[in-house]
PDB file of N, CA, C and O in Angstrom:
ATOM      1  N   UNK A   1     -58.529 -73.485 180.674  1.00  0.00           N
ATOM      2  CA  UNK A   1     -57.517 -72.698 179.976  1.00  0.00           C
ATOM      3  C   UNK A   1     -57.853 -72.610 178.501  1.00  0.00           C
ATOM      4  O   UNK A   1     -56.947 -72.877 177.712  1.00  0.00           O
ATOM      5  N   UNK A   2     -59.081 -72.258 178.018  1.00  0.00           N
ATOM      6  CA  UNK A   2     -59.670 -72.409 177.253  1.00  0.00           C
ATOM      7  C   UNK A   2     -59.352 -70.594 176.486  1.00  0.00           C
ATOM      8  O   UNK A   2     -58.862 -69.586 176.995  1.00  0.00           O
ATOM      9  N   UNK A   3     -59.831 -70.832 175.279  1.00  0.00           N
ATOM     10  CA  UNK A   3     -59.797 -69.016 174.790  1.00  0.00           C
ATOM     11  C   UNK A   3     -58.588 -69.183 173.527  1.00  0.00           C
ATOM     12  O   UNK A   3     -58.573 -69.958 172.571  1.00  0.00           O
ATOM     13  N   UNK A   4     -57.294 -67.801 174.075  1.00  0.00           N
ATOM     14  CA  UNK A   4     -57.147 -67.516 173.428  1.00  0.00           C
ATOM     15  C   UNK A   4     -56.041 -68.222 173.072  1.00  0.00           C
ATOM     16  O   UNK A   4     -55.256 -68.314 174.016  1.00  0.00           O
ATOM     17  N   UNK A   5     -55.650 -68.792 172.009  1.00  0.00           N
ATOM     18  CA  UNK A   5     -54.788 -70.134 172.081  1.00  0.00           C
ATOM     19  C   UNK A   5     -53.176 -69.076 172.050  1.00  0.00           C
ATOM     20  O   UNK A   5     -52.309 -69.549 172.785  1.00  0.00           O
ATOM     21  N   UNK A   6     -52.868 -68.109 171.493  1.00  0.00           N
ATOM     22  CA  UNK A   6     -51.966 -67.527 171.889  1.00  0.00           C
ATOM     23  C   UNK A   6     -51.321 -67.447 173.055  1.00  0.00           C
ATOM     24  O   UNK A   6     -50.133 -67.752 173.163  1.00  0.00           O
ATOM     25  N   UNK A   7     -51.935 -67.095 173.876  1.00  0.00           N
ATOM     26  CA  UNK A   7     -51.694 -66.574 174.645  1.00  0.00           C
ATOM     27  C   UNK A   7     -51.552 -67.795 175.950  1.00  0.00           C
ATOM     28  O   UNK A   7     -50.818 -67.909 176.932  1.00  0.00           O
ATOM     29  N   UNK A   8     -52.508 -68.483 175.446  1.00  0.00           N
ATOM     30  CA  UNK A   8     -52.382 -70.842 176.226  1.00  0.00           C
ATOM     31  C   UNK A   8     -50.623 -70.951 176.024  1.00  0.00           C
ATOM     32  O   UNK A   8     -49.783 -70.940 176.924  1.00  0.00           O
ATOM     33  N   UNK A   9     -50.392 -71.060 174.517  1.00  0.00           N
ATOM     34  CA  UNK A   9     -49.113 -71.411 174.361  1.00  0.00           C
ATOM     35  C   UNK A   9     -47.850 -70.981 174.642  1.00  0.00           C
ATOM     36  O   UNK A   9     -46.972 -71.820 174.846  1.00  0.00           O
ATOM     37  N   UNK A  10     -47.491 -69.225 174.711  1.00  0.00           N
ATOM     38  CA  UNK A  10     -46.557 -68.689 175.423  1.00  0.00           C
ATOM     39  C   UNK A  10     -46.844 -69.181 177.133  1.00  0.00           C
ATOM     40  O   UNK A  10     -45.750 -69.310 177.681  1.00  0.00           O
ATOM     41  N   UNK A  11     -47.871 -69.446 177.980  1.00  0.00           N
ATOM     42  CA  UNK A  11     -47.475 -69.813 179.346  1.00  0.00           C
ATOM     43  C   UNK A  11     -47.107 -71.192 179.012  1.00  0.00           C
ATOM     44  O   UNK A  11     -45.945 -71.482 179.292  1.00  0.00           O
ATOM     45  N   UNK A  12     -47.726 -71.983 178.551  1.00  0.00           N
ATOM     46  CA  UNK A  12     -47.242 -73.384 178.741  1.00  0.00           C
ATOM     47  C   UNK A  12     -45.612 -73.246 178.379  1.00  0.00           C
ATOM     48  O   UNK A  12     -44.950 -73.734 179.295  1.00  0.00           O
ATOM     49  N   UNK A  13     -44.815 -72.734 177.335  1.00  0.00           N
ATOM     50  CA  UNK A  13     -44.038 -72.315 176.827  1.00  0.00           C
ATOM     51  C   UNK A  13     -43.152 -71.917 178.710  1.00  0.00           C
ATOM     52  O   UNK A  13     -42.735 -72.864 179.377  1.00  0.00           O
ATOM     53  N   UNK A  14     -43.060 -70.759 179.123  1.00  0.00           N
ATOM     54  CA  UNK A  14     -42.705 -70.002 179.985  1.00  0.00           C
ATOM     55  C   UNK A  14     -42.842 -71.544 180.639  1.00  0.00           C
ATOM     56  O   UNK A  14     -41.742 -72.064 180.825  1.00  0.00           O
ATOM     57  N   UNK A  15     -44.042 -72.398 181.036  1.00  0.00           N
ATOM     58  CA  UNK A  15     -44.303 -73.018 182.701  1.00  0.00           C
ATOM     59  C   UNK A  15     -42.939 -73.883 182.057  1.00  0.00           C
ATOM     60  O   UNK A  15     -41.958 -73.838 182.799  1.00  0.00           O
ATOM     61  N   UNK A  16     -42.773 -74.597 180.879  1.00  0.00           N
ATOM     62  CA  UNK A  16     -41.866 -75.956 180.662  1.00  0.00           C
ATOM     63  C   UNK A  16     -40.486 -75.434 181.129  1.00  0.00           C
ATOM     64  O   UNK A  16     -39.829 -76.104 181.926  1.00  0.00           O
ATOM     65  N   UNK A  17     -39.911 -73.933 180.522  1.00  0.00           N
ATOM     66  CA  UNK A  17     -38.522 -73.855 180.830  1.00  0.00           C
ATOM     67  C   UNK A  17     -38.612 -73.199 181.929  1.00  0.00           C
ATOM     68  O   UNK A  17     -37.439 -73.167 182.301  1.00  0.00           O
ATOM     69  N   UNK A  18     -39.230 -72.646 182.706  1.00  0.00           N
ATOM     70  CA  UNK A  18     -39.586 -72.162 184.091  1.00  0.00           C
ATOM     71  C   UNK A  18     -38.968 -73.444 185.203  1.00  0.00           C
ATOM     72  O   UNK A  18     -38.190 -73.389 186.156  1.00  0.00           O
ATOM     73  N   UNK A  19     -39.821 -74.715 184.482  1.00  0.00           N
ATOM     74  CA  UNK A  19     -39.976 -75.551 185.164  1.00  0.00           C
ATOM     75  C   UNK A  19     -39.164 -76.815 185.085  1.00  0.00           C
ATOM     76  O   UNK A  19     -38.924 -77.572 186.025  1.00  0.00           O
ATOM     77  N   UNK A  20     -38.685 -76.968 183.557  1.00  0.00           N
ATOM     78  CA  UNK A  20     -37.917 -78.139 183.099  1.00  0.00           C
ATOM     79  C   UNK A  20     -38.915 -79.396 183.014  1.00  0.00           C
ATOM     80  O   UNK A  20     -38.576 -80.578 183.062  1.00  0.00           O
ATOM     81  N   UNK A  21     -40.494 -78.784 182.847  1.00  0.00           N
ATOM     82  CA  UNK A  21     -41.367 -79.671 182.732  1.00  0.00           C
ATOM     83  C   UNK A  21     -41.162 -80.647 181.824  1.00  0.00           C
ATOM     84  O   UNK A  21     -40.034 -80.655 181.329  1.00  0.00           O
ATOM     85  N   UNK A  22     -41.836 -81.379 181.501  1.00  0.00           N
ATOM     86  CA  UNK A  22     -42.138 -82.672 180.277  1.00  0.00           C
ATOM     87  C   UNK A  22     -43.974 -82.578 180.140  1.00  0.00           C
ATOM     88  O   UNK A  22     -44.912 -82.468 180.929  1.00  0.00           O
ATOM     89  N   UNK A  23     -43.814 -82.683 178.802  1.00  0.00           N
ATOM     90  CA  UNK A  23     -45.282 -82.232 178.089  1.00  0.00           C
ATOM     91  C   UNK A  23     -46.137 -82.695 178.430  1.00  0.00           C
ATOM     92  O   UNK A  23     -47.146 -82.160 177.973  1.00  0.00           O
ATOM     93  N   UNK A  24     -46.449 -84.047 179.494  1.00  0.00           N
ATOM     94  CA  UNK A  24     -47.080 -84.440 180.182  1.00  0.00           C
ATOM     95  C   UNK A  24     -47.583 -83.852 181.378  1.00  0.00           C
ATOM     96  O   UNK A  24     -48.750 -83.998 181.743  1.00  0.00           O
ATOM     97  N   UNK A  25     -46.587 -83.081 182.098  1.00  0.00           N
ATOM     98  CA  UNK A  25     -46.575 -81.999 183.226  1.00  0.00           C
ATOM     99  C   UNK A  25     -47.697 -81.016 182.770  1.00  0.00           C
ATOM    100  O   UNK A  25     -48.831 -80.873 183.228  1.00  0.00           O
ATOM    101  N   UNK A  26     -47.069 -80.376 181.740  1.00  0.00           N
ATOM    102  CA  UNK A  26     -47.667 -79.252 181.510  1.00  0.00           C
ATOM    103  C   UNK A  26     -49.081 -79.604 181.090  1.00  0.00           C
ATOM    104  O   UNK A  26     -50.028 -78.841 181.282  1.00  0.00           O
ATOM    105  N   UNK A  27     -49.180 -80.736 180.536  1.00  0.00           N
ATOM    106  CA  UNK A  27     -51.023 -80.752 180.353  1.00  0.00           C
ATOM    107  C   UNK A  27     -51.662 -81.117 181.248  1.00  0.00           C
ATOM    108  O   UNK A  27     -52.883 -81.108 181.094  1.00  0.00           O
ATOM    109  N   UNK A  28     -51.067 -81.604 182.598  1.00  0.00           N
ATOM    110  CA  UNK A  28     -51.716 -81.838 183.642  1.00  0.00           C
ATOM    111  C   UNK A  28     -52.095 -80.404 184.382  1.00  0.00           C
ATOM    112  O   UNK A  28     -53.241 -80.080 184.692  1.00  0.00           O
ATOM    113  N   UNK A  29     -50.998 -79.674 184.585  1.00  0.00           N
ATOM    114  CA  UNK A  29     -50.929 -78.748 185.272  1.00  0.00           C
ATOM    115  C   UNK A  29     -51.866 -77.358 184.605  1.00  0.00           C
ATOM    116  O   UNK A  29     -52.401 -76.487 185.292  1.00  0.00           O
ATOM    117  N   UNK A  30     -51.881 -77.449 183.063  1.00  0.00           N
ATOM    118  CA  UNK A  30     -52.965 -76.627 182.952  1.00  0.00           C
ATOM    119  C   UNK A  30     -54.208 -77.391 182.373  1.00  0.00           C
ATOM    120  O   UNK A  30     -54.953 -76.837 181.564  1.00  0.00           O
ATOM    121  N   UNK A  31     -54.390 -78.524 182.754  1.00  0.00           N
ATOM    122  CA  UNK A  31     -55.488 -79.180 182.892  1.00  0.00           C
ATOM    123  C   UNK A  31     -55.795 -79.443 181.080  1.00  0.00           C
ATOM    124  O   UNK A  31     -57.011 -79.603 180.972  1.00  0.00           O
ATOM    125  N   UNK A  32     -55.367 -79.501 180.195  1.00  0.00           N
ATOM    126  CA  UNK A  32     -55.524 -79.983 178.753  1.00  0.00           C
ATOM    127  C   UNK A  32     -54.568 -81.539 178.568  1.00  0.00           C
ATOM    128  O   UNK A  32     -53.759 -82.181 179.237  1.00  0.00           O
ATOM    129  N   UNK A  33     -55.217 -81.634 177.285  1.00  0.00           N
ATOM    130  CA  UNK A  33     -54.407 -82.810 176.751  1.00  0.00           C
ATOM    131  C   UNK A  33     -52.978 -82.904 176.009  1.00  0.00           C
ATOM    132  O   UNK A  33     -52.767 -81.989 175.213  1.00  0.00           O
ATOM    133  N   UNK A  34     -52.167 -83.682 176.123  1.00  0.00           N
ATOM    134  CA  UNK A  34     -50.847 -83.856 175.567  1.00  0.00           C
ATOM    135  C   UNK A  34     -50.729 -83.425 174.133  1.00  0.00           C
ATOM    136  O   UNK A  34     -49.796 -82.756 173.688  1.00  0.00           O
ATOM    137  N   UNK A  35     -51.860 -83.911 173.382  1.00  0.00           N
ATOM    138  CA  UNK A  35     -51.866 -83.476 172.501  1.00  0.00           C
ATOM    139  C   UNK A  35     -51.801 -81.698 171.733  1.00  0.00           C
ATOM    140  O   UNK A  35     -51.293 -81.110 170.779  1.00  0.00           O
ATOM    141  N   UNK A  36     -52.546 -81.483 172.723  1.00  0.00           N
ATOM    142  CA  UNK A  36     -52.890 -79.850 172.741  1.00  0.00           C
ATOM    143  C   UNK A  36     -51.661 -78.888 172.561  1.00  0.00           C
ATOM    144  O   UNK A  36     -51.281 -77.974 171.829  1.00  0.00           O
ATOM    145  N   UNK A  37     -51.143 -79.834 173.966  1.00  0.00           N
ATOM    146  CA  UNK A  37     -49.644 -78.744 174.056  1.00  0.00           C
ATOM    147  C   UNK A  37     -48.965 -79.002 172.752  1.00  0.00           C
ATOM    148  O   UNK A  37     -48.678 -78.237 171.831  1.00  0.00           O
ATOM    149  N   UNK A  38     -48.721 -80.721 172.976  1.00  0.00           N
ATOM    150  CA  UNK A  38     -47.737 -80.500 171.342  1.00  0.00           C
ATOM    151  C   UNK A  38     -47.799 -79.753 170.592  1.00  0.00           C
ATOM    152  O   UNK A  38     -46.822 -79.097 170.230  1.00  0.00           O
ATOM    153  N   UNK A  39     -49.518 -79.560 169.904  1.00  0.00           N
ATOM    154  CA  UNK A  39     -49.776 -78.435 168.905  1.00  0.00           C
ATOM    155  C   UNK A  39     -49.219 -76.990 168.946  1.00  0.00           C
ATOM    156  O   UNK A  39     -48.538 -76.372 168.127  1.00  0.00           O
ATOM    157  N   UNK A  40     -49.809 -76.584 170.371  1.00  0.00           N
ATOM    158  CA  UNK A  40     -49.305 -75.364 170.557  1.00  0.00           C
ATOM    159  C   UNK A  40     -48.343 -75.032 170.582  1.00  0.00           C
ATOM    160  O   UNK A  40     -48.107 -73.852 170.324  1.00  0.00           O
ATOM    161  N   UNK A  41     -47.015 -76.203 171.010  1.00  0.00           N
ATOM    162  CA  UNK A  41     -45.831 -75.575 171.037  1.00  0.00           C
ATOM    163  C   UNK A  41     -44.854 -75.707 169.692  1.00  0.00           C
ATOM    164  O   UNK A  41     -43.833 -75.037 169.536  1.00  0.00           O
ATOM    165  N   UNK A  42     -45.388 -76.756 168.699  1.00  0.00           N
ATOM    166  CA  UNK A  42     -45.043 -77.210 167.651  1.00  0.00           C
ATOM    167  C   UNK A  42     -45.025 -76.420 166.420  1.00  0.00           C
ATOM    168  O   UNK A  42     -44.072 -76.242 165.661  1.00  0.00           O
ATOM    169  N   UNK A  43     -46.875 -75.725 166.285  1.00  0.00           N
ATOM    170  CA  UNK A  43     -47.378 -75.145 165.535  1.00  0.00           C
ATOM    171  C   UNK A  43     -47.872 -73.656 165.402  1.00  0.00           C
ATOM    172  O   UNK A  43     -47.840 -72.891 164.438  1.00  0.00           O
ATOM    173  N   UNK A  44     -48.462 -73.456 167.020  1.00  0.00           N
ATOM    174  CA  UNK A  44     -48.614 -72.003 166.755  1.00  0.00           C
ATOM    175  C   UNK A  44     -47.803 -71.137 167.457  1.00  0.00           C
ATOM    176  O   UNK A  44     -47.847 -69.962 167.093  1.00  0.00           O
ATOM    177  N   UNK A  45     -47.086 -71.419 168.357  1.00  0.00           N
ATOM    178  CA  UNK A  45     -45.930 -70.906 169.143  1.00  0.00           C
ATOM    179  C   UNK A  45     -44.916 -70.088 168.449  1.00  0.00           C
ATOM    180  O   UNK A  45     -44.638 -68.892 168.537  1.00  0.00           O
ATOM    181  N   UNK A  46     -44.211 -71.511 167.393  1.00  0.00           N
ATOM    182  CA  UNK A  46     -43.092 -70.400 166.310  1.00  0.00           C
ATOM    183  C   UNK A  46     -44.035 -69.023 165.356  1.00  0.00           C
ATOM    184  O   UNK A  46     -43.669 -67.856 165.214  1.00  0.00           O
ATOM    185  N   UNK A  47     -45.121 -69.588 164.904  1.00  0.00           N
ATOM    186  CA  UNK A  47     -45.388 -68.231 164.133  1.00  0.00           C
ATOM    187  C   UNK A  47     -45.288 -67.156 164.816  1.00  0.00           C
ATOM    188  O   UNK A  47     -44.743 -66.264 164.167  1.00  0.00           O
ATOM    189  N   UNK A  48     -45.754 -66.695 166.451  1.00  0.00           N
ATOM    190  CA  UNK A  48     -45.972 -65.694 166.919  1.00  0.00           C
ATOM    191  C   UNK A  48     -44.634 -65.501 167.580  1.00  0.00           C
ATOM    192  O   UNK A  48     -44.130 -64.379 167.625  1.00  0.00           O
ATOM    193  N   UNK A  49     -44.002 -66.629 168.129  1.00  0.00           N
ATOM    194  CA  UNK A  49     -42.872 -65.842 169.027  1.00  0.00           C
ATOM    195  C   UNK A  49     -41.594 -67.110 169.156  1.00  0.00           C
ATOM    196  O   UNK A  49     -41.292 -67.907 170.044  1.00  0.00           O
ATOM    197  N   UNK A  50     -41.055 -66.813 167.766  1.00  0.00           N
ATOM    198  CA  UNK A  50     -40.249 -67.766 167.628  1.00  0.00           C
ATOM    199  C   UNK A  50     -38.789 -68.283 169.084  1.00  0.00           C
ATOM    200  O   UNK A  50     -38.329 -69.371 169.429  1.00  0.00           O
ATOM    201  N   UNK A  51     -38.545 -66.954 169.500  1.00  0.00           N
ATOM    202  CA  UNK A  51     -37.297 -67.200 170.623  1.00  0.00           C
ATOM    203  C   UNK A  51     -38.029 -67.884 171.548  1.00  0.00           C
ATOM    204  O   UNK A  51     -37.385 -68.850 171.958  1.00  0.00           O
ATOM    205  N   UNK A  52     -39.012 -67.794 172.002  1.00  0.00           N
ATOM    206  CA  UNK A  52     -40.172 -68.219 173.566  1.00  0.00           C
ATOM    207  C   UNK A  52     -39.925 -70.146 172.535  1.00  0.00           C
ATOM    208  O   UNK A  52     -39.654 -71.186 173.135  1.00  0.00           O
ATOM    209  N   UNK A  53     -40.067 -70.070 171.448  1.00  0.00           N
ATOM    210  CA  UNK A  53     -40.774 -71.892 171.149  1.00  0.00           C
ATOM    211  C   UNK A  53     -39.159 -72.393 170.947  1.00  0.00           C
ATOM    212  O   UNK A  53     -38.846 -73.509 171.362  1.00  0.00           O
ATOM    213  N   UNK A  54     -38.153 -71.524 170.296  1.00  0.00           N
ATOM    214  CA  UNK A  54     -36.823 -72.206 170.488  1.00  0.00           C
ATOM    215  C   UNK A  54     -36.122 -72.891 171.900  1.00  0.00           C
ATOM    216  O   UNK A  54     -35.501 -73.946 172.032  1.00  0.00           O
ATOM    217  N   UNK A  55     -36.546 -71.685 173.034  1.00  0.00           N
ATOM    218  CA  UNK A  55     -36.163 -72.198 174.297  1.00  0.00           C
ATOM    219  C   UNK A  55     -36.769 -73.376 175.168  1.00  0.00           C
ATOM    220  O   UNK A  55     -36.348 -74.107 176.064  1.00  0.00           O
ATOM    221  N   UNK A  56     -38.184 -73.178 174.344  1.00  0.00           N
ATOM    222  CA  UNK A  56     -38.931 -74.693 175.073  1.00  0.00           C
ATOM    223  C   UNK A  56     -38.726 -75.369 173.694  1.00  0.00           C
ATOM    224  O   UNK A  56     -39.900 -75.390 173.323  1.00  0.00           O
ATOM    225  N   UNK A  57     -38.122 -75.856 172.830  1.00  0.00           N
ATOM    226  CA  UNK A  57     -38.067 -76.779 172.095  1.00  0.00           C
ATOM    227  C   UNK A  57     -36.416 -77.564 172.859  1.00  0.00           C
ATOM    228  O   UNK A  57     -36.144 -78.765 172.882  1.00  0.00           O
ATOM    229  N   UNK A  58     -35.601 -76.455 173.381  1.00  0.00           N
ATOM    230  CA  UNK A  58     -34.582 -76.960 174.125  1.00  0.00           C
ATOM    231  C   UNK A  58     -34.820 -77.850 175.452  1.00  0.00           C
ATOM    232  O   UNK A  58     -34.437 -78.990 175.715  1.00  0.00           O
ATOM    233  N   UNK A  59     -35.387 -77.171 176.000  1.00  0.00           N
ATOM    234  CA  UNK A  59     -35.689 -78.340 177.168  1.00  0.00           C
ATOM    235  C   UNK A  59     -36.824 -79.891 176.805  1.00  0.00           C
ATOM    236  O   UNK A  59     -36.830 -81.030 177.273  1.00  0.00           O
ATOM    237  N   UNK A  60     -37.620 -79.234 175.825  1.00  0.00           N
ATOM    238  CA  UNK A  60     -38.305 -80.530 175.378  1.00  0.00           C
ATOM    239  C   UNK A  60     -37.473 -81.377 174.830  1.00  0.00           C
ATOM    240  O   UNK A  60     -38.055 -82.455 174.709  1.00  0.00           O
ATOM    241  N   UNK A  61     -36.191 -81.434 174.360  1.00  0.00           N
ATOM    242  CA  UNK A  61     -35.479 -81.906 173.365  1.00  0.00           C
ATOM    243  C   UNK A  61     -34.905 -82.736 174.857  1.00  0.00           C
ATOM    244  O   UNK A  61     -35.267 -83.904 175.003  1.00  0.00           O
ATOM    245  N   UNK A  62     -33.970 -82.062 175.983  1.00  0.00           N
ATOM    246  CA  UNK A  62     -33.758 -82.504 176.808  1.00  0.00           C
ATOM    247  C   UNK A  62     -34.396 -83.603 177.451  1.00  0.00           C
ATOM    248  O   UNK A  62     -33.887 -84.695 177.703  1.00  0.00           O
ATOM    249  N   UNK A  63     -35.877 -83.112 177.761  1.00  0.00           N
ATOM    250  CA  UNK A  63     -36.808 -83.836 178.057  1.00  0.00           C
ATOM    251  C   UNK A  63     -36.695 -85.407 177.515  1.00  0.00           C
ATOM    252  O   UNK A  63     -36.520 -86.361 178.273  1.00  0.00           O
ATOM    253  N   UNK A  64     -36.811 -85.496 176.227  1.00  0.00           N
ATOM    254  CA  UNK A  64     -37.217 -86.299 175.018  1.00  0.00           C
ATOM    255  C   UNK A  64     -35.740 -87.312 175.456  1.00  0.00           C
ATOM    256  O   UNK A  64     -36.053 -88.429 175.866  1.00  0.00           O
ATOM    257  N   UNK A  65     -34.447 -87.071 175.414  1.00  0.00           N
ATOM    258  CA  UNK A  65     -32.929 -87.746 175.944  1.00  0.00           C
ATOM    259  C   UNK A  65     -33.172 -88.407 176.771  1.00  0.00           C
ATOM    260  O   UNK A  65     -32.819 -89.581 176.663  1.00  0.00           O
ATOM    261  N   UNK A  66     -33.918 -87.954 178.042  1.00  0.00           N
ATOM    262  CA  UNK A  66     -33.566 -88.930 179.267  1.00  0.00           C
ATOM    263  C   UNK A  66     -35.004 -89.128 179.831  1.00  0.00           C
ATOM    264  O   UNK A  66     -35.167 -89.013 181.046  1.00  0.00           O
ATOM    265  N   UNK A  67     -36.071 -89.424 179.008  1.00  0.00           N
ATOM    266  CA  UNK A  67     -37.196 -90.337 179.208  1.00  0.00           C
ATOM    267  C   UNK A  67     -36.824 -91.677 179.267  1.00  0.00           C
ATOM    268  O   UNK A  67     -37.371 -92.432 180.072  1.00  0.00           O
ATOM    269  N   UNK A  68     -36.067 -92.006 178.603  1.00  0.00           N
ATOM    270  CA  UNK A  68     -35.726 -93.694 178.934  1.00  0.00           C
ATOM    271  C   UNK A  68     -35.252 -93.922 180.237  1.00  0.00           C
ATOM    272  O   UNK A  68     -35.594 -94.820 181.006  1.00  0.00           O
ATOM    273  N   UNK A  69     -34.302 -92.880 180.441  1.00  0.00           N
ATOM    274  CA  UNK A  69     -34.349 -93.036 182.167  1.00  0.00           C
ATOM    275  C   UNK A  69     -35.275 -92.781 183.059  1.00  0.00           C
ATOM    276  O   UNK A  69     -35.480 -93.626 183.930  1.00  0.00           O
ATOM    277  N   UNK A  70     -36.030 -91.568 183.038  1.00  0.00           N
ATOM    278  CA  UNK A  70     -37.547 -91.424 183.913  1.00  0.00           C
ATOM    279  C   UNK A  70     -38.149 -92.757 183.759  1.00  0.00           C
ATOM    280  O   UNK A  70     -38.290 -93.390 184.805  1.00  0.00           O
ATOM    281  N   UNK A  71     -38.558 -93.347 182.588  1.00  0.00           N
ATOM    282  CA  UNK A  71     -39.238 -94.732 182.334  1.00  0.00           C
ATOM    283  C   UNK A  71     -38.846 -95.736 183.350  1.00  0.00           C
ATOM    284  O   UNK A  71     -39.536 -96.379 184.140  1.00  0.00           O
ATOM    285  N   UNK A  72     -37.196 -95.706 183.073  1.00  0.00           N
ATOM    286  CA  UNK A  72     -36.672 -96.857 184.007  1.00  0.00           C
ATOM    287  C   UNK A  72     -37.155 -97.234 185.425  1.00  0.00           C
ATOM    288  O   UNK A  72     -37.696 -98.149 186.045  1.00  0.00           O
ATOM    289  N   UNK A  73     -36.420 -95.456 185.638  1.00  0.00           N
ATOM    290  CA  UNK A  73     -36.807 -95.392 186.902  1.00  0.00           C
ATOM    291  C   UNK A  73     -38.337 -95.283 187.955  1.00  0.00           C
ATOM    292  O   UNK A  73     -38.342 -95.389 189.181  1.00  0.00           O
ATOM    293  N   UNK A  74     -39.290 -95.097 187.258  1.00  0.00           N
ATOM    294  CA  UNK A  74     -40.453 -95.280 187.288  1.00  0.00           C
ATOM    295  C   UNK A  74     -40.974 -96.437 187.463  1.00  0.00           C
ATOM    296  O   UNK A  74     -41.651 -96.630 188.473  1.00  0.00           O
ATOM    297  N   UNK A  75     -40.754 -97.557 186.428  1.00  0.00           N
ATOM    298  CA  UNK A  75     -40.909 -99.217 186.575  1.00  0.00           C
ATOM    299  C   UNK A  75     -40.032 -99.618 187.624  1.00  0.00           C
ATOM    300  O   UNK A  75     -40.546-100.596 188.166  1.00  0.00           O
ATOM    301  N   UNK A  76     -38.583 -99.222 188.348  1.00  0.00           N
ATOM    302  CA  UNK A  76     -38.360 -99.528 189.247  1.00  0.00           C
ATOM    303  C   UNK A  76     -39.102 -99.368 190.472  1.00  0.00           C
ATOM    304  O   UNK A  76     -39.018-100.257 191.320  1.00  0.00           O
ATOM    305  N   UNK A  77     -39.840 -98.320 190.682  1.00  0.00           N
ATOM    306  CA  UNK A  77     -40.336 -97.673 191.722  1.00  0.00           C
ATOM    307  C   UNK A  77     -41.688 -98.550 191.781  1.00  0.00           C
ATOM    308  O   UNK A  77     -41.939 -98.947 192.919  1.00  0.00           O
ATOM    309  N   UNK A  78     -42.505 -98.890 190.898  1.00  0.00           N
ATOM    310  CA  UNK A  78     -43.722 -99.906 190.333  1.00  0.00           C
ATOM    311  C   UNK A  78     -43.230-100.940 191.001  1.00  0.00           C
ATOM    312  O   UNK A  78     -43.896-101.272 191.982  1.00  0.00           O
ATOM    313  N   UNK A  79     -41.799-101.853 190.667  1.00  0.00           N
ATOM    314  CA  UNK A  79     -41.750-103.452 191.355  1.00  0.00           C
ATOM    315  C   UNK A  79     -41.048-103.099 192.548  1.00  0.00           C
ATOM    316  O   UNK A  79     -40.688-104.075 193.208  1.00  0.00           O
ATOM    317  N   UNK A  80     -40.635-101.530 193.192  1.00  0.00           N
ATOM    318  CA  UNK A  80     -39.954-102.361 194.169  1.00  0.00           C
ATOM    319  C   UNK A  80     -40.583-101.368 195.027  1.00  0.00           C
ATOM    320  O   UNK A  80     -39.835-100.877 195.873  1.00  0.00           O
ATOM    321  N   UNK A  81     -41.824-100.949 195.001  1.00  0.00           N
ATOM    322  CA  UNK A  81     -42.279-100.425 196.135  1.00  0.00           C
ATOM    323  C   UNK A  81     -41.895 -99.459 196.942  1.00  0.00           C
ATOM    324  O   UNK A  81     -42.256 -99.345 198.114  1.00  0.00           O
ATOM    325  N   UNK A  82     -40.864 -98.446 196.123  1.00  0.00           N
ATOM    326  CA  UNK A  82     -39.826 -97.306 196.579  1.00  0.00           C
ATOM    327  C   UNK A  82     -40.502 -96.222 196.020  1.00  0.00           C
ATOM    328  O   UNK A  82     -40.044 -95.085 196.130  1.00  0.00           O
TER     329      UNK A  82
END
């Protein structure tokens, strides 16, 4: 997913609130690093298309709230074999 970074960041953008992804998702799923997305959605996203980076800054924000619970529940699933 290499090229034109525009055009990287509106789908990742679209896949997160499409999807209610977490920024981890999305760099798996288009095969880049965590870092990457951050950038893209952080930095070059608002210059070109500010409403597309407001709506995924909403669900990332969401995202970002109830990671302590994904966490939890994750290490539960680790010790109890569920």
């Amino acid at each position: 997913m290499k090229g034109n970074m525009e055009e990287r960041a509106c789908r990742l953008a679209q896949y997160i609130i499409e999807n209610r992804a977490t920024v981890r998702a999305a760099a798996r799923k288009f095969n880049i690093s965590k870092s990457t997305v951050h950038k893209d959605l952080s930095e070059r996203l608002p210059a070109f298309n500010r409403t597309l980076y407001l709506q995924a800054k909403q669900v990332l924000e969401e995202n970002k709230a109830q990671r302590h619970i994904r966490g939890g529940l994750a290490t539960r699933r680790k010790y109890k074999g569920a």
